[in-house]
PDB file with one MODEL, atoms N, CA, C and O in Angstrom:
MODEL        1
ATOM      1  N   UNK A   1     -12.319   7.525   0.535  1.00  0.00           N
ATOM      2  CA  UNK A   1     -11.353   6.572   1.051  1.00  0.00           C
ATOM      3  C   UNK A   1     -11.441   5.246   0.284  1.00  0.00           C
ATOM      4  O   UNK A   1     -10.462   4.517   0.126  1.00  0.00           O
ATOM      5  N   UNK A   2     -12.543   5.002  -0.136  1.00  0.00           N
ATOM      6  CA  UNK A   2     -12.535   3.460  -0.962  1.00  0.00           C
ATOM      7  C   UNK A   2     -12.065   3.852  -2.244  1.00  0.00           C
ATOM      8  O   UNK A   2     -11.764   2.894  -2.956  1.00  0.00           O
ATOM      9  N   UNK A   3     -11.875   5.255  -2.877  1.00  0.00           N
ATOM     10  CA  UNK A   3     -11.013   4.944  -3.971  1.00  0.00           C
ATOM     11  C   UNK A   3      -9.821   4.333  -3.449  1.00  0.00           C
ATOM     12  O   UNK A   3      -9.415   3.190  -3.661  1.00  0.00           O
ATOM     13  N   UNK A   4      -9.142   5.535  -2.506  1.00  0.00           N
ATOM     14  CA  UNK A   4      -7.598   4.719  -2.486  1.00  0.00           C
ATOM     15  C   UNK A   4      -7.544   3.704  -2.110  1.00  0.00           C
ATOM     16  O   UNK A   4      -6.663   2.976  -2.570  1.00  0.00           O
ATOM     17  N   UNK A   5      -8.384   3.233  -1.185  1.00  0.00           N
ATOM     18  CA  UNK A   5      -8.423   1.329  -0.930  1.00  0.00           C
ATOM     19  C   UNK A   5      -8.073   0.805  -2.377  1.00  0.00           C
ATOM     20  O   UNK A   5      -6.942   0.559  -2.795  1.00  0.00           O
ATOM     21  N   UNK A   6      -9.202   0.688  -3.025  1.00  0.00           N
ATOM     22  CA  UNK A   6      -9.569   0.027  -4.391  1.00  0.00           C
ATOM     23  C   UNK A   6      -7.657   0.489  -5.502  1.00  0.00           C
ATOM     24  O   UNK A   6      -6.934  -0.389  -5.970  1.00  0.00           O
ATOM     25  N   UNK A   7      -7.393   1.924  -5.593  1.00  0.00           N
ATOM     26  CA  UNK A   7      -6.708   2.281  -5.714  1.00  0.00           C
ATOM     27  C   UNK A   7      -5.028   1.058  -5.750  1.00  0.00           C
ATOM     28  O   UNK A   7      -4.445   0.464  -6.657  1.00  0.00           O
ATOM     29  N   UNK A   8      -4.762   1.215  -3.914  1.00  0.00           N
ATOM     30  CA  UNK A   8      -3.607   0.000  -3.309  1.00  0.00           C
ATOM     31  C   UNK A   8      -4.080  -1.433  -3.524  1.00  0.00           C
ATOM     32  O   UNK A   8      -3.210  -2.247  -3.214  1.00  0.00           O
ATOM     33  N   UNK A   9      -5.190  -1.957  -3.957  1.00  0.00           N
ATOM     34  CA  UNK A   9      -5.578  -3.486  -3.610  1.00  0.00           C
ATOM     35  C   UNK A   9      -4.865  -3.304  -5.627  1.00  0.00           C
ATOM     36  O   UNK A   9      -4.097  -4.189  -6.007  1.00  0.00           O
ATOM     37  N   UNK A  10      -5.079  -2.652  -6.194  1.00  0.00           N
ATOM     38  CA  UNK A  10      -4.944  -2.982  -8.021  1.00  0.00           C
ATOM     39  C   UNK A  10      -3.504  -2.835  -7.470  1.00  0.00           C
ATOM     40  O   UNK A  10      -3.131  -3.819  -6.832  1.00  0.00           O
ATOM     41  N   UNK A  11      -2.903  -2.152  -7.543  1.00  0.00           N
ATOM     42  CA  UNK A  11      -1.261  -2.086  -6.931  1.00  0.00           C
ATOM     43  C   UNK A  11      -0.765  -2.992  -6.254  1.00  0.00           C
ATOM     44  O   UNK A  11       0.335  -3.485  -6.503  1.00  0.00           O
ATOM     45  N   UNK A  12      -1.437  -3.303  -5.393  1.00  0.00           N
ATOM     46  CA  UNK A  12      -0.525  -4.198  -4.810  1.00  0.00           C
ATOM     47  C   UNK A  12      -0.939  -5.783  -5.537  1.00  0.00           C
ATOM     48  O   UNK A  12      -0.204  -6.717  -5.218  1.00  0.00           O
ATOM     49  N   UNK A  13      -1.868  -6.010  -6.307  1.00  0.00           N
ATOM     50  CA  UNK A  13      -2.182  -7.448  -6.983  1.00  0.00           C
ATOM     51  C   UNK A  13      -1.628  -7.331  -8.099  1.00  0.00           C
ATOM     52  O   UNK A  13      -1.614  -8.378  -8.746  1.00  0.00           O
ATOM     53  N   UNK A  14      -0.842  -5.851  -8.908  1.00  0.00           N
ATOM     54  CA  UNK A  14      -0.206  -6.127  -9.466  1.00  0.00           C
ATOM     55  C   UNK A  14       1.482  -6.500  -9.579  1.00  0.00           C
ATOM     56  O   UNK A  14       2.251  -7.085 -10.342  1.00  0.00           O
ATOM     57  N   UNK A  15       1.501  -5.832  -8.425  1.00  0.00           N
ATOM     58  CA  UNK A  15       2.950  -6.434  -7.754  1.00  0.00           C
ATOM     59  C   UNK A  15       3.490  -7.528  -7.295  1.00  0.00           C
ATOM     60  O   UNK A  15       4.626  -7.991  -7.387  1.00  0.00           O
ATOM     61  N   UNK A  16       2.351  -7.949  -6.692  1.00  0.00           N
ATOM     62  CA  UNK A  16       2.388  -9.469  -6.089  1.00  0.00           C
ATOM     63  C   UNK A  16       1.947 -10.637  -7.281  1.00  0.00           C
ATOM     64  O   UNK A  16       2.670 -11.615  -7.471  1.00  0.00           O
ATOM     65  N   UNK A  17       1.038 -10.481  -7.840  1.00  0.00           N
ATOM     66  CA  UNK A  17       0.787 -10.864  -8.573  1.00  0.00           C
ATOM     67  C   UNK A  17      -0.614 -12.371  -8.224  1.00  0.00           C
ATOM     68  O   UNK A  17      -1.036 -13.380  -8.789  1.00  0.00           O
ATOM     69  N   UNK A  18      -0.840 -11.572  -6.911  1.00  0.00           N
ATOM     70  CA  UNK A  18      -1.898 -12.727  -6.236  1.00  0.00           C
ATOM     71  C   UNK A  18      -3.444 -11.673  -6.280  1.00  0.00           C
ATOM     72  O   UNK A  18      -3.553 -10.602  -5.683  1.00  0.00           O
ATOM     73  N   UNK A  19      -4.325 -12.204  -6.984  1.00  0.00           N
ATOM     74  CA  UNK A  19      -5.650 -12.001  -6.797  1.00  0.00           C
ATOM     75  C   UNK A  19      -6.263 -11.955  -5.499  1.00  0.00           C
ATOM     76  O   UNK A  19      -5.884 -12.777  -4.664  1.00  0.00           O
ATOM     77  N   UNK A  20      -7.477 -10.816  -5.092  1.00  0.00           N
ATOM     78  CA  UNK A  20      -8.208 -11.092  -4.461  1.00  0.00           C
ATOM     79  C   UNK A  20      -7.884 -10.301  -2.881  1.00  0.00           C
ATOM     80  O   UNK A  20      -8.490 -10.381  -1.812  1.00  0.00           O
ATOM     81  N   UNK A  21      -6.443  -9.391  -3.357  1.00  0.00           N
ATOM     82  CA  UNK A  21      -6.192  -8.959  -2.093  1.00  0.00           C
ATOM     83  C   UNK A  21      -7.478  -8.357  -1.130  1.00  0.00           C
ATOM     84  O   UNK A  21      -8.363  -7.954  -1.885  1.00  0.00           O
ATOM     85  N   UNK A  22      -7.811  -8.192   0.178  1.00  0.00           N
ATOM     86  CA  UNK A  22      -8.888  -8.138   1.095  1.00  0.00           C
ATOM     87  C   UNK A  22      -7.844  -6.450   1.778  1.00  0.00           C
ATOM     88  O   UNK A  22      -6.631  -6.280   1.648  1.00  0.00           O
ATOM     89  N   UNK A  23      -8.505  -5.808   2.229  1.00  0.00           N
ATOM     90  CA  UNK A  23      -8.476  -4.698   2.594  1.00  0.00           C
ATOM     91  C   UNK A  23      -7.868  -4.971   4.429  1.00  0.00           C
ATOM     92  O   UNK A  23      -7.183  -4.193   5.094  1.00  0.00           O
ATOM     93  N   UNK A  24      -8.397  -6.273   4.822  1.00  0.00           N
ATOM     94  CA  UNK A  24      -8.053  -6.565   5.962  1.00  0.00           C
ATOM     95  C   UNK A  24      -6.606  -7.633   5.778  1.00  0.00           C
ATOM     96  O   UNK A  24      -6.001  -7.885   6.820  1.00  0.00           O
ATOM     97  N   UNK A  25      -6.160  -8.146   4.664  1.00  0.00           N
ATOM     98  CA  UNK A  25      -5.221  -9.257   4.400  1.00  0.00           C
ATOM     99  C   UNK A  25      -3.777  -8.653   4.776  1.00  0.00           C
ATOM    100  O   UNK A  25      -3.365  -7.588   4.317  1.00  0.00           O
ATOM    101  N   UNK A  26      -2.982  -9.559   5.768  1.00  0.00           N
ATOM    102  CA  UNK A  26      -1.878  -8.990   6.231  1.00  0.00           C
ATOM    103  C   UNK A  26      -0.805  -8.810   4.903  1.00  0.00           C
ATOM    104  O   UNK A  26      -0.533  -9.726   4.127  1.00  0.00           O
ATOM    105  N   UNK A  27      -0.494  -8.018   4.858  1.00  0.00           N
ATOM    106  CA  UNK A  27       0.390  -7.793   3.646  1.00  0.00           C
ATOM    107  C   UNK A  27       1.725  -8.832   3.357  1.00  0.00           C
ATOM    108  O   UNK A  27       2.057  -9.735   2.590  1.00  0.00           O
ATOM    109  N   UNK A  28       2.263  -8.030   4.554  1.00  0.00           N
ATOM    110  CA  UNK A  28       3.596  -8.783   5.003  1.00  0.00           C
ATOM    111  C   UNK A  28       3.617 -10.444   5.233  1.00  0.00           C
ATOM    112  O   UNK A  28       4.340 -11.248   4.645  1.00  0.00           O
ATOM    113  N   UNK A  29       2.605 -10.723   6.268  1.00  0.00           N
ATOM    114  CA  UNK A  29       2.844 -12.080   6.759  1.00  0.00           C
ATOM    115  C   UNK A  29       1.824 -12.977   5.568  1.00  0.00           C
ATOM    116  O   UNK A  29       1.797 -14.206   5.618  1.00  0.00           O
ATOM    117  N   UNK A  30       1.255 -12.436   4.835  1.00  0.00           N
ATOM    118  CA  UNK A  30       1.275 -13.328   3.722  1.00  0.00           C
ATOM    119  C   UNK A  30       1.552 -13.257   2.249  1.00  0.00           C
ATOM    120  O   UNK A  30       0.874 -13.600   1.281  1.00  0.00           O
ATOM    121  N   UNK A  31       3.018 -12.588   2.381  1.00  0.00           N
ATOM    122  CA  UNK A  31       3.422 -12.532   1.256  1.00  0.00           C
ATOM    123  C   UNK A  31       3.307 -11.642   0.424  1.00  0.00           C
ATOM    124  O   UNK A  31       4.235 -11.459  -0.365  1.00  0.00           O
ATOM    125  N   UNK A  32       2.057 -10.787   0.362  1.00  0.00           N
ATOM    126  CA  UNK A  32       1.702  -9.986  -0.538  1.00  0.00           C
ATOM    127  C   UNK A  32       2.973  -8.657  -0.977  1.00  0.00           C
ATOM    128  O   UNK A  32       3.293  -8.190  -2.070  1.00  0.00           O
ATOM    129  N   UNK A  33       3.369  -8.418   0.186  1.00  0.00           N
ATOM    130  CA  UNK A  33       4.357  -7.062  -0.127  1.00  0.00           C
ATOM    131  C   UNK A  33       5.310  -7.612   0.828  1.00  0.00           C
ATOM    132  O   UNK A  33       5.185  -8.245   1.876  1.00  0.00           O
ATOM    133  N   UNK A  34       6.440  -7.119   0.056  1.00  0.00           N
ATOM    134  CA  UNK A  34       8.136  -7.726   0.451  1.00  0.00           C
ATOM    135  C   UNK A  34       8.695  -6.293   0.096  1.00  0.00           C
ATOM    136  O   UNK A  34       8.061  -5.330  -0.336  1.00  0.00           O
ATOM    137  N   UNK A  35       9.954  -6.385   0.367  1.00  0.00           N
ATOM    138  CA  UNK A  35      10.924  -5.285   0.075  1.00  0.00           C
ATOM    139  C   UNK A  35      11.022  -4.348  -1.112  1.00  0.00           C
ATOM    140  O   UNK A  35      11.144  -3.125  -1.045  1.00  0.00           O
ATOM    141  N   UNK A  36      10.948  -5.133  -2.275  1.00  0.00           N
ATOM    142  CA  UNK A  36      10.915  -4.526  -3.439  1.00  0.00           C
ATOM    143  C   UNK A  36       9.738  -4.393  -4.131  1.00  0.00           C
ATOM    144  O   UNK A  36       9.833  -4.052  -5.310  1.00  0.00           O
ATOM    145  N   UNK A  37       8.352  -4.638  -3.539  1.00  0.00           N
ATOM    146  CA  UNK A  37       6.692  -4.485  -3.937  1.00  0.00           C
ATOM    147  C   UNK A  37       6.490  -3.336  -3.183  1.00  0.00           C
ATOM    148  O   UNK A  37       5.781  -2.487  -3.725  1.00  0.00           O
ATOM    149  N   UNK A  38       7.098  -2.980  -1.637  1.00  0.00           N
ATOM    150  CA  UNK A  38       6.771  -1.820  -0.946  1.00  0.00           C
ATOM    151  C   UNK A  38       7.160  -0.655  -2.128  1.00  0.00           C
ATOM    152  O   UNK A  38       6.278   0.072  -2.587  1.00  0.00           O
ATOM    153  N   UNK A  39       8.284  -0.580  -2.477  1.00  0.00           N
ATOM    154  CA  UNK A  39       8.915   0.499  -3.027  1.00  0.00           C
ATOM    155  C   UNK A  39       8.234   0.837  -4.503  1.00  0.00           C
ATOM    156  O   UNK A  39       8.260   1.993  -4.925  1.00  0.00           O
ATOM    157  N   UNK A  40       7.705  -0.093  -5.161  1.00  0.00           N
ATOM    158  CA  UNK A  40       7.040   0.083  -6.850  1.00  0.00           C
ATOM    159  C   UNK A  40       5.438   0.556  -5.723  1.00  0.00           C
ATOM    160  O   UNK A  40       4.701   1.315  -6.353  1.00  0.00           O
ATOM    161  N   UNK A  41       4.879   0.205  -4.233  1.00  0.00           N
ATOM    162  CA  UNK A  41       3.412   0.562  -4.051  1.00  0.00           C
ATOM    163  C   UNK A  41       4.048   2.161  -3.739  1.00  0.00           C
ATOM    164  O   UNK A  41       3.361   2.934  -4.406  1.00  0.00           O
ATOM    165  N   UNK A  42       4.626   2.581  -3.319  1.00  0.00           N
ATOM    166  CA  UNK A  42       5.248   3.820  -2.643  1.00  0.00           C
ATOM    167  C   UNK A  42       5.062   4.237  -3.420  1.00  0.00           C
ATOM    168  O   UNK A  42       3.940   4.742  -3.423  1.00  0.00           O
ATOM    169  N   UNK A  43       6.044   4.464  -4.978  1.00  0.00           N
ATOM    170  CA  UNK A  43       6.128   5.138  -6.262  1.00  0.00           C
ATOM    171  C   UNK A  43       4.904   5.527  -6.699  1.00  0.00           C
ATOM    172  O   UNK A  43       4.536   6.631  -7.101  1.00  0.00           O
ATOM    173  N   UNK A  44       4.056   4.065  -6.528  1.00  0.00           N
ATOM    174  CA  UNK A  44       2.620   4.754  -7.532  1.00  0.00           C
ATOM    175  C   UNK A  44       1.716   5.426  -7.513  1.00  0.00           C
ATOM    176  O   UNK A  44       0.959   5.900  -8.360  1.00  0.00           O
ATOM    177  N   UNK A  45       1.939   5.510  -5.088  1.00  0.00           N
ATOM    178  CA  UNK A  45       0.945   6.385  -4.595  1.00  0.00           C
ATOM    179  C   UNK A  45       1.221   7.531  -4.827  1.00  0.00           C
ATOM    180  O   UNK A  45       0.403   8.315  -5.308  1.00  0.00           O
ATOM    181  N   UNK A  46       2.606   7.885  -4.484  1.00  0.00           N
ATOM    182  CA  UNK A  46       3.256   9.438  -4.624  1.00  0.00           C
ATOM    183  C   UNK A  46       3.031   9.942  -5.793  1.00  0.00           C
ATOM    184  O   UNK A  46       2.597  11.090  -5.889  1.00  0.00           O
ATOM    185  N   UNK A  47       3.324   9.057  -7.049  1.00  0.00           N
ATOM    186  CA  UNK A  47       2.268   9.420  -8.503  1.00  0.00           C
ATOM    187  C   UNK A  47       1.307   9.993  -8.591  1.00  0.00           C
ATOM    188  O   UNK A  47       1.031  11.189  -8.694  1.00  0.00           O
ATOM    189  N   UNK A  48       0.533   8.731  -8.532  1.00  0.00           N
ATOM    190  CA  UNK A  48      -1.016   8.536  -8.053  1.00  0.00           C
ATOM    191  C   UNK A  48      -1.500  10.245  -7.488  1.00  0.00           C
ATOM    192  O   UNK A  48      -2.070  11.088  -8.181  1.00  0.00           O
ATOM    193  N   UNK A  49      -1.198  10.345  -6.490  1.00  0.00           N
ATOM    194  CA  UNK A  49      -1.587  11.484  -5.319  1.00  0.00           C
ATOM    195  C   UNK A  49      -0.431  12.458  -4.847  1.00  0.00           C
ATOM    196  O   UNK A  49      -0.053  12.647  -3.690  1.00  0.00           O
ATOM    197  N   UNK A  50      -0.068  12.900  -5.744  1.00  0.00           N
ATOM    198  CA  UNK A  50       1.201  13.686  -5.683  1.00  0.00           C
ATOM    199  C   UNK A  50       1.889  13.923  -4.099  1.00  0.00           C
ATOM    200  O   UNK A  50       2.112  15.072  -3.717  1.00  0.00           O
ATOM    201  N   UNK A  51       2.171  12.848  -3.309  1.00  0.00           N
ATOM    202  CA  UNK A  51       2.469  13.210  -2.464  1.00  0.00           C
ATOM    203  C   UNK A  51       3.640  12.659  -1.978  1.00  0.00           C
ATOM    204  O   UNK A  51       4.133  12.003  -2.895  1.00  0.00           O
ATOM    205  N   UNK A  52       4.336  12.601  -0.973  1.00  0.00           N
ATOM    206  CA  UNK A  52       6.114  12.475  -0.997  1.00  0.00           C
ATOM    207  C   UNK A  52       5.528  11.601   0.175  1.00  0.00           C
ATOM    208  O   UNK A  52       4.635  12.063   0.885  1.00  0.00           O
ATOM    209  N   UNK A  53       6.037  10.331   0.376  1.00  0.00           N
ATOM    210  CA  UNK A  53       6.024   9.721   1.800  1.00  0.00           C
ATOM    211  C   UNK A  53       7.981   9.277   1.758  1.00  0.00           C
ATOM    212  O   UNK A  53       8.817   8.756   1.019  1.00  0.00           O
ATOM    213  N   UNK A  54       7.829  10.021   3.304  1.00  0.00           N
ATOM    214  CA  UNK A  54       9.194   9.996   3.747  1.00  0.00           C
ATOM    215  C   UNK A  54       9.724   8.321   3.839  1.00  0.00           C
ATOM    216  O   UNK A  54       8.918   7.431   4.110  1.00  0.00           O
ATOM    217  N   UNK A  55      11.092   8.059   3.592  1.00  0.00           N
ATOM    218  CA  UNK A  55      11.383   6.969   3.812  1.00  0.00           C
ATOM    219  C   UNK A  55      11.222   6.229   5.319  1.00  0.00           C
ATOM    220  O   UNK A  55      10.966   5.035   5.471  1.00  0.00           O
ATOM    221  N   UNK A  56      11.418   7.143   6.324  1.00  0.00           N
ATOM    222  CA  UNK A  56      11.112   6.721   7.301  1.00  0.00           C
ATOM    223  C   UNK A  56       9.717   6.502   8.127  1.00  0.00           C
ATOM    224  O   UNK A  56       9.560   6.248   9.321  1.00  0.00           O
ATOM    225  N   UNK A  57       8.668   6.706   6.984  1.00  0.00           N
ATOM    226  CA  UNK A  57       7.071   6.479   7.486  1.00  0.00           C
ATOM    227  C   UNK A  57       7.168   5.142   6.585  1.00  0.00           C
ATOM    228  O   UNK A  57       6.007   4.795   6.369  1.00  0.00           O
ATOM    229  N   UNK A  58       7.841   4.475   6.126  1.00  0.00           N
ATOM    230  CA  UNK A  58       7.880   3.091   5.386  1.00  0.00           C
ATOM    231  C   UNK A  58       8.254   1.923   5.430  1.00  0.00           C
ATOM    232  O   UNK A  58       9.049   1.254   4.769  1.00  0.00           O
ATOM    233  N   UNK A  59       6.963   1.553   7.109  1.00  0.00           N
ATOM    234  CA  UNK A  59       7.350   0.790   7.986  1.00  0.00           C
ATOM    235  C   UNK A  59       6.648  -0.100   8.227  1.00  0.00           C
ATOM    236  O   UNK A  59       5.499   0.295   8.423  1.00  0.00           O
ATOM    237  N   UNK A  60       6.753  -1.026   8.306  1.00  0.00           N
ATOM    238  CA  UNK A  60       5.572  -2.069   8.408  1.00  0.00           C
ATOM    239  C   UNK A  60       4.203  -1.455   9.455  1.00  0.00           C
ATOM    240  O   UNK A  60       3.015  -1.507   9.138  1.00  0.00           O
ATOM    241  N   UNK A  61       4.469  -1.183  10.069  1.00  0.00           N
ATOM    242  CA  UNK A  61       3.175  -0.578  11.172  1.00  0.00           C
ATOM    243  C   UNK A  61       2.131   0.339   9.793  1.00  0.00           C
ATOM    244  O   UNK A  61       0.923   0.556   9.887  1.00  0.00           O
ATOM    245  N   UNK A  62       3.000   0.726   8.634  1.00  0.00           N
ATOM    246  CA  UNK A  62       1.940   1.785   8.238  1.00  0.00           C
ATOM    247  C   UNK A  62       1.419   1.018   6.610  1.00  0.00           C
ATOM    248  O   UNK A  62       0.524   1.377   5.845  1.00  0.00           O
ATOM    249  N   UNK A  63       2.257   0.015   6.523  1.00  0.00           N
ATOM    250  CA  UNK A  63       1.663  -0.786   5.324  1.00  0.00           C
ATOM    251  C   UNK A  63       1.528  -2.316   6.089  1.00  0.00           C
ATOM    252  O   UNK A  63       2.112  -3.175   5.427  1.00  0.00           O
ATOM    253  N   UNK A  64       1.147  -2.631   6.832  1.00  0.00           N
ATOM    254  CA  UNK A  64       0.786  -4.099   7.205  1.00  0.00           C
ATOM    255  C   UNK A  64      -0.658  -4.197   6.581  1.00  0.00           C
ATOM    256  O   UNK A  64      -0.927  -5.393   6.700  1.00  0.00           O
ATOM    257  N   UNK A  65      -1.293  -3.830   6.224  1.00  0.00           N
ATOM    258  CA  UNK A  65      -2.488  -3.810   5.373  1.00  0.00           C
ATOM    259  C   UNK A  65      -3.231  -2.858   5.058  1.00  0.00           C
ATOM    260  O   UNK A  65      -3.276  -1.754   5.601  1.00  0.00           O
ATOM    261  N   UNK A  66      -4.029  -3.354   3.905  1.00  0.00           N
ATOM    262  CA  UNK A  66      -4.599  -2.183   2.799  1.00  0.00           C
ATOM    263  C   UNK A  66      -5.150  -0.876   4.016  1.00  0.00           C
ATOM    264  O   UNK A  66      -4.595   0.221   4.070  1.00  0.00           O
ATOM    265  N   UNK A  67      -6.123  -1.209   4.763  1.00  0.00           N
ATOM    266  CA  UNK A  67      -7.044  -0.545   5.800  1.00  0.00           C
ATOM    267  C   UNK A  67      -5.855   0.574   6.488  1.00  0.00           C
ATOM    268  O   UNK A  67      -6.086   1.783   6.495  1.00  0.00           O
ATOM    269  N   UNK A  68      -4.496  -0.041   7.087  1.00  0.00           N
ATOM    270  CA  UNK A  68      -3.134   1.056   7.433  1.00  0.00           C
ATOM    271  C   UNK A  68      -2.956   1.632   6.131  1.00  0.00           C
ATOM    272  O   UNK A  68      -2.887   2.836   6.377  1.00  0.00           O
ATOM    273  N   UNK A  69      -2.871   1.521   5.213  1.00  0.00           N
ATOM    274  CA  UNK A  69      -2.150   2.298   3.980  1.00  0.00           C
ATOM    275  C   UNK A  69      -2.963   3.192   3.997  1.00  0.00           C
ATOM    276  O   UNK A  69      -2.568   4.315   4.314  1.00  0.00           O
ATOM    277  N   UNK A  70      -4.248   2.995   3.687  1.00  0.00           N
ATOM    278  CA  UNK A  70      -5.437   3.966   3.300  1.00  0.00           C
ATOM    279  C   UNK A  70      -5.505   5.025   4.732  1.00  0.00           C
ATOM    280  O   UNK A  70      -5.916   6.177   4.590  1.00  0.00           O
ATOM    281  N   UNK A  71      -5.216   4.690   5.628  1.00  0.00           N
ATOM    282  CA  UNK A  71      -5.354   5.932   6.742  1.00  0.00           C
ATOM    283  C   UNK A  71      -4.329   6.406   6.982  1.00  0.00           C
ATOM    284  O   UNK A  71      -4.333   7.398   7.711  1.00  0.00           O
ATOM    285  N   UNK A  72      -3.055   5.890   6.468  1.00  0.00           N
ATOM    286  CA  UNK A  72      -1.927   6.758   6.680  1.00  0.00           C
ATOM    287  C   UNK A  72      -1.635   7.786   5.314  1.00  0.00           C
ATOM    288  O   UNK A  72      -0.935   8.797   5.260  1.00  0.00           O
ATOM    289  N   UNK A  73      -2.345   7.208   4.383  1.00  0.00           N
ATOM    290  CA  UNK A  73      -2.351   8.478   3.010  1.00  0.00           C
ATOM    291  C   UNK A  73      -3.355   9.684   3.478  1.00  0.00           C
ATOM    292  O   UNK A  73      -3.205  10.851   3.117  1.00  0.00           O
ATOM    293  N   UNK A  74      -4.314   9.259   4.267  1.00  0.00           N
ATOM    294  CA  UNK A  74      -5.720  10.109   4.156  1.00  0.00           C
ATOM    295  C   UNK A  74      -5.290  11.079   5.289  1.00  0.00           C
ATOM    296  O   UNK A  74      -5.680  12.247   5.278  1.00  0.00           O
ATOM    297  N   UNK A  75      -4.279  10.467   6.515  1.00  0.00           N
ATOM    298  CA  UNK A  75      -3.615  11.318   6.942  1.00  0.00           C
ATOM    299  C   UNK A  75      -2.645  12.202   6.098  1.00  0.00           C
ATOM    300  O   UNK A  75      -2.879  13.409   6.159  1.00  0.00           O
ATOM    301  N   UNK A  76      -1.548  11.790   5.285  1.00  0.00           N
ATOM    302  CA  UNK A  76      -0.657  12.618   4.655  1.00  0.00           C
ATOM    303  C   UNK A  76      -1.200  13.719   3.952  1.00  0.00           C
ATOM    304  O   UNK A  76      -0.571  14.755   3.736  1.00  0.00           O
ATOM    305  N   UNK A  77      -2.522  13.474   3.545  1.00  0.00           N
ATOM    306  CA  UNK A  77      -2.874  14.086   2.196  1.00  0.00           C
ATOM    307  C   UNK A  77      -3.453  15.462   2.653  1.00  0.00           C
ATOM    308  O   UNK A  77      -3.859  16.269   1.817  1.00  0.00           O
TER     309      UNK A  77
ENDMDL
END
């Protein structure tokens, strides 16, 4: 599981373009991921981990931070 942590924190600091993302750091309410950063983190996981996440699991409840992302892949997977 701490790959894909480690994995979404490089993804998403490269999207955002803010250092230092925290595994606990709210995504949304500080900026880190917006509308069009969700969709390039989506792409890279489904890459990444060949796996399809439906548009409708792509909801703030399941990316509000790194710690949700990582248990909703580890579920998908």
């Amino acid at each position: 599981m701490n790959e894909i942590k480690q994995f979404i924190i490089e993804k998403l600091e490269e999207a955002s373009g803010i250092d230092g993302v925290k595994e606990e750091s709210l995504l949304f309410e500080e900026e880190i991921l917006d509308s069009l950063s969700i969709l390039y983190l989506v792409g890279e996981v489904e890459e990444q981990y060949g796996i399809q996440i439906p548009l409708e699991d792509v909801i703030e409840d399941n990316f509000c931070t790194v710690n949700h992302i990582a248990l909703y892949l580890k579920n998908r997977m």
